[in-house]
C-alpha positions as CSV (number, residue, x, y, z in Angstrom):
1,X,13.8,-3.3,-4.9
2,X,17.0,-2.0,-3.1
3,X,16.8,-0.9,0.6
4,X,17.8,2.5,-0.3
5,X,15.4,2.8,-2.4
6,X,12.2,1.5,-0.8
7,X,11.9,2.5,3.2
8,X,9.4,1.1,5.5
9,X,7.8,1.7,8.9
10,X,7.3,-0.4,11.8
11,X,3.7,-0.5,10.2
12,X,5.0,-1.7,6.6
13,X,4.5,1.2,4.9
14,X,6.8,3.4,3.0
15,X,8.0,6.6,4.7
16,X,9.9,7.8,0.8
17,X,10.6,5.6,-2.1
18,X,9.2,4.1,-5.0
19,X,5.5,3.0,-4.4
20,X,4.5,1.7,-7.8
21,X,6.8,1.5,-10.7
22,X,6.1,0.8,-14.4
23,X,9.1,-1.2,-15.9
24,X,7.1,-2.2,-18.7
25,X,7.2,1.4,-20.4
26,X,11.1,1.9,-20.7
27,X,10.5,-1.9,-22.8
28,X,7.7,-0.4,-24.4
29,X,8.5,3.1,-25.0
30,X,11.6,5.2,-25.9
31,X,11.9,7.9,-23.5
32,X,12.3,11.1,-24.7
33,X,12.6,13.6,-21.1
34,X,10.5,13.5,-18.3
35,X,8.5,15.3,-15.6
36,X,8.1,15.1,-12.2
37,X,4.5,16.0,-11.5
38,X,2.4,16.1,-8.4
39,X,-0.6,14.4,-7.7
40,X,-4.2,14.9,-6.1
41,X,-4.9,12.2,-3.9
42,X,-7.2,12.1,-1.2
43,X,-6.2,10.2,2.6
44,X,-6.8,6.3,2.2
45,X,-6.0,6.4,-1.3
46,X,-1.7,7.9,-0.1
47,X,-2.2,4.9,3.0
48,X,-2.8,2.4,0.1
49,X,-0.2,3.6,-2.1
50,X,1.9,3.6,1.0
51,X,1.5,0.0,1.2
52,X,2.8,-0.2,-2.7
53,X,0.2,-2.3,-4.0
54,X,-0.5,0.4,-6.8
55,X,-0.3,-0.7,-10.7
56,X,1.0,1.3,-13.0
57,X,1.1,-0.5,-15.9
58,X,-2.1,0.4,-17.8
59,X,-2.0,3.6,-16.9
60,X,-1.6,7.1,-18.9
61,X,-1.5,10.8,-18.7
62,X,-3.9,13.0,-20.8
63,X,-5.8,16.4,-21.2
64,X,-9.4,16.6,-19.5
65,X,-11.0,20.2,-19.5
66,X,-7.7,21.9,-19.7
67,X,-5.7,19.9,-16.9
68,X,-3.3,17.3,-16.8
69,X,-4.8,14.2,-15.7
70,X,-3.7,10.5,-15.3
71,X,-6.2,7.9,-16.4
72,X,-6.2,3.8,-15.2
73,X,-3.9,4.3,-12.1
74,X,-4.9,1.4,-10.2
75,X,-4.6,2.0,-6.3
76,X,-6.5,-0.5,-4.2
77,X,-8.8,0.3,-1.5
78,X,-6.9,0.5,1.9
79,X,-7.8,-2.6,4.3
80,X,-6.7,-1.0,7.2
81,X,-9.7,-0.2,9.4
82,X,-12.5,2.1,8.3
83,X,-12.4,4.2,5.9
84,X,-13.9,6.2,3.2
85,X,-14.5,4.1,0.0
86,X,-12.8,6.1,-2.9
87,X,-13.0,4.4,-6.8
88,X,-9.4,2.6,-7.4
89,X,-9.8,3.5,-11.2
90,X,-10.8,7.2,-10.9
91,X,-8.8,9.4,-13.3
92,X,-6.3,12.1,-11.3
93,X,-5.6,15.2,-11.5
94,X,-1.7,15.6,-11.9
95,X,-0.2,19.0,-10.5
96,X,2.2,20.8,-12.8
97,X,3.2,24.6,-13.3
98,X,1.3,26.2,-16.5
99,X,4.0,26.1,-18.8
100,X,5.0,22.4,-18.0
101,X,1.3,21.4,-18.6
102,X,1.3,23.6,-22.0
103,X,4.3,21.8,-23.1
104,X,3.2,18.3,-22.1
105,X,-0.1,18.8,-23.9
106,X,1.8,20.1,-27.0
107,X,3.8,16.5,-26.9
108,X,1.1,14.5,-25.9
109,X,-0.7,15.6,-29.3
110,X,1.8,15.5,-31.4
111,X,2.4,12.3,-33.8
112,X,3.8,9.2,-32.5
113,X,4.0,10.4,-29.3
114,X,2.4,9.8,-25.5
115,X,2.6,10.3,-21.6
116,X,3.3,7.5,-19.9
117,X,3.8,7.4,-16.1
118,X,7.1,6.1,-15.2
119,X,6.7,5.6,-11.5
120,X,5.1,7.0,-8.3
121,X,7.5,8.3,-6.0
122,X,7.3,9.6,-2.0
123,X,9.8,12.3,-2.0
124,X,12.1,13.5,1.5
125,X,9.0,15.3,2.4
126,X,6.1,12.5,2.0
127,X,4.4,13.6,-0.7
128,X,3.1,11.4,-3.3
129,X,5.2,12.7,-7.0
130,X,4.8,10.9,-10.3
131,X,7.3,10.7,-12.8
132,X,6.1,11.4,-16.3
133,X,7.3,10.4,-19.4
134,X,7.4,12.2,-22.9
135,X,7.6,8.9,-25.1
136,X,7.4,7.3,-28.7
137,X,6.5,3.9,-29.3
138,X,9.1,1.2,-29.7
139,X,8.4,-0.9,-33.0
140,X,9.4,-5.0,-32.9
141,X,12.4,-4.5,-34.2
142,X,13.7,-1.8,-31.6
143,X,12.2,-4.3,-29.0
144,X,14.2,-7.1,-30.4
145,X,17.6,-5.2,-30.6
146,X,16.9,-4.0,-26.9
147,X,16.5,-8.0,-25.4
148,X,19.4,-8.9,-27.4
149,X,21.8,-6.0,-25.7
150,X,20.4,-6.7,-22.6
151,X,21.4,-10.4,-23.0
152,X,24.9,-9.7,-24.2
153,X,25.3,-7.5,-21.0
154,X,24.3,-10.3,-18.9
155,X,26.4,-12.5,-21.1
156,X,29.7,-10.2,-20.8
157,X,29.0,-9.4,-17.1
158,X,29.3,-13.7,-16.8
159,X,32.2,-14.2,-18.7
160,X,33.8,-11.2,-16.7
161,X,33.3,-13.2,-13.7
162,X,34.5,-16.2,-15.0
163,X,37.7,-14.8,-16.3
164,X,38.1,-13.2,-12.8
C-alpha cells in the first residue's frame, strides 16, 4: 500500500488509513454506490485492527433485529500484553443514520443484489469507518472482459514506455 495511504507509529500501528481492504469484491461485484458506515468495536479489537491483520474477504453486511450489522469480519485477537479475549468472528453492529440503514436494507433485499464491505478505514480523527458497498454480482463473462481490459492497460501502459 502507498505511504499516504497507510500511516504508522513508532509502535507499528496505524494512526489513519486503510486497515483491512477487500480487493476481491470490486473483481467480484459491480459496485453500484456506497456508504461509509461506522462501527461498534470494543478496545483490543481497534489495537488489532490497528495492526491491519483484519480480513475482509468473507465478510458481509446484513439486517439482525432491525440494525445494520456486518457478519464474518475476521479481526484477530491482539498479542500485545493482556487483554480481554473478545470472539474474532462476532457479527458487528455497523452505525448508520435511520434513513441510510432503511435504504441499505431496501437494497440489500432486493433481487440480485448485496452489501459487501469494501474496506475498513481510520479516518483524521481515529475512528474505525467501513466502507459499504451496494453491489450486483458479476457473471463469468463480465469477469473475463474485466482481466482482459486490465491486461490491455498493462499492455498499452508497456508499449507507452517503450515508444518513450
Amino acid at each position: 500500500m502507498a505511504e499516504a495511504e497507510r500511516t504508522k507509529s513508532k509502535s507499528g500501528l496505524i494512526s489513519h488509513g486503510i486497515a483491512a481492504q477487500n480487493r476481491k469484491a470490486r473483481f467480484d461485484y459491480k459496485i453500484l454506490s456506497t456508504v461509509e458506515a461506522g462501527i461498534v468495536l470494543r478496545g483490543p479489537e481497534v489495537k488489532s485492527l490497528r495492526s491491519g491483520r483484519a480480513t475482509l474477504t468473507e465478510a458481509w453486511a446484513g439486517e439482525r433485529d432491525g440494525e445494520l450489522v456486518l457478519f464474518n469480519l475476521y479481526i484477530p485477537e491482539y498479542q500485545g500484553g493482556f487483554v480481554a479475549r473478545f470472539e474474532p468472528r462476532a457479527p458487528r453492529k455497523l452505525l448508520v443514520k435511520r434513513k441510510e440503514m432503511v435504504s441499505l436494507i431496501g437494497a440489500a433485499t432486493r433481487d440480485g443484489q448485496t452489501l459487501v464491505p469494501l474496506d475498513i478505514h481510520f479516518n483524521p480523527r481515529g475512528i474505525a469507518k467501513v466502507t459499504i458497498g451496494i453491489a450486483e454480482g458479476k457473471n463469468k463473462a463480465d469477469k473475463r472482459h474485466a482481466i482482459a481490459a486490465r491486461d490491455w492497460q498493462r499492455d498499452k501502459a508497456r508499449l507507452m514506455r517503450e515508444k518513450g
